[in-house]
N, C-alpha and C positions, 0 to 999 in steps of 0.2 A: 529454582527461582533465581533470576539473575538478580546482581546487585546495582545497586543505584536506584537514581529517580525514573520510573517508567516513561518508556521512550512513546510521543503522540505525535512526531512531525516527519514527514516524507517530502521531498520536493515544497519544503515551504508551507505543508498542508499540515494544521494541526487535527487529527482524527476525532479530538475529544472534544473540538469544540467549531470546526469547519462548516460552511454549510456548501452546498455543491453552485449556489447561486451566488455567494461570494468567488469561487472557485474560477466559475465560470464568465463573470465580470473582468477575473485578473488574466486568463489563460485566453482568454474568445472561447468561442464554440466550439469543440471538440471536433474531430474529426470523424466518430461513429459514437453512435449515442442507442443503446439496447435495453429496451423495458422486457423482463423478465417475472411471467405473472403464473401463476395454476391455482386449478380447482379450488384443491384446497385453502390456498389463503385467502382469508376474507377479500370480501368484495373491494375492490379499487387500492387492495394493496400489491406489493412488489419487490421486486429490487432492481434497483438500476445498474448501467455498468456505461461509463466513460471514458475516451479513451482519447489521448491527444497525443499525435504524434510531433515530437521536440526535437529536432537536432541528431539522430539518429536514437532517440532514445523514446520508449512509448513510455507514456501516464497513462495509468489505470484507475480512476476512480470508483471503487463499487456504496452503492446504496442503500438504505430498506425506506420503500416510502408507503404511504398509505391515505385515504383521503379523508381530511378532517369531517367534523359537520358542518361546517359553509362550504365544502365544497372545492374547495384547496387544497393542494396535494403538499403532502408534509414527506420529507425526506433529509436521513440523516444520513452523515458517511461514514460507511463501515471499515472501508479499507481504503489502502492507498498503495499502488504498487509502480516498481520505476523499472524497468527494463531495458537490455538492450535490442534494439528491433531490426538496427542493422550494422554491416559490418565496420563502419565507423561512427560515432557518437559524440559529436558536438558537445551537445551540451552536458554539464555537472550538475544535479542533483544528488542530494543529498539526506543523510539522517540529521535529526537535531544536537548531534555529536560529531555528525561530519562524516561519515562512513559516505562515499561514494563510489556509482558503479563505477568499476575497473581496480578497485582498491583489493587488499590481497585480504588473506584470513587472519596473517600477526598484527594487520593493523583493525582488523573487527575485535580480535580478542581484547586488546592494548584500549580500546575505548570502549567497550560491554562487559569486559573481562571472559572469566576462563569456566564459567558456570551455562552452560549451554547445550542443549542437546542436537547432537548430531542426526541429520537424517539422508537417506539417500535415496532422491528420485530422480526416475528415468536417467538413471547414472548420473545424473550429476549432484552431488554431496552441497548440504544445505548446515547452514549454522540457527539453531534457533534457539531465541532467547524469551522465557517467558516473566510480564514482570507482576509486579505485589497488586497489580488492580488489573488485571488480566487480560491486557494487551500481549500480543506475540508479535516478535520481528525476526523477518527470517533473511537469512541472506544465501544467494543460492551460486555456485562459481564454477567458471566453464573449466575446459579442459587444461588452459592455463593456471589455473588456480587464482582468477581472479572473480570479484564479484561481476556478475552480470543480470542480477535481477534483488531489489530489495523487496521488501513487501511487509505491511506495515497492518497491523488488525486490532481492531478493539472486539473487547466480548460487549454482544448483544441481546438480551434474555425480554 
């Protein structure tokens, strides 16, 4: 369990209380927008996936939505992820502590601390912190050893 207060904000987005239409008010229209539906899930439900490309850097917004009884589609944000998409990145986004892509691992530890589990995909080595109301943030760093993708998740039951 990491220490501190659980981390809920990416690029400005609070996961725990965000809605993808405020989101989409502040940001304009996304630049690919992907409704993701099967058999299985009830009728008129899903998850969405958002995705806005910033200054060399993509925003991922993921969803689960589903249609009320009037008829209105209800969608909450599940995650929020910042990466970099190309080989230079304009823009800083950030955690609600300040971690931003490009930033190295002594300064994730130095603001999450040193309680984190390590992981490693597709070779490249991931910092992940999970907190006391079961948000995960993972931070994931290229070759250089620096961050190049955050990504930000609340649990959804």
């Amino acid at each position: 369990m990491a220490s501190g207060a659980p981390e809920h904000s990416v690029a400005s987005i609070d996961v725990s209380q965000a809605r993808i239409d405020a989101v989409m008010r502040r940001r304009g229209p996304p630049e690919r927008h992907t409704n993701y539906t099967d058999p299985r899930y009830p009728a008129g439900s899903g998850q969405g996936e958002y995705v806005w490309e910033l200054g060399g850097l993509d925003l991922q917004v993921t969803t689960l939505f589903y249609t009320g009884g009037d008829g209105k589609r209800v969608e909450s944000i599940t995650g929020v992820t910042v990466f970099l998409a190309r080989a230079q990145a304009h823009a800083r986004f950030g955690t609600g502590r300040g971690v931003q892509v490009g930033d190295t691992a002594k300064t994730v530890r130095k603001l999450y601390g040193r309680r984190y589990a390590r992981e490693d995909t597709d070779s490249y080595p991931r910092m992940k912190y999970c907190f006391s109301d079961d948000t995960r943030l993972h931070f994931r760093f290229d070759a250089r050893g620096r961050v190049d993708e955050i990504m930000l998740e609340r649990s959804v039951e």
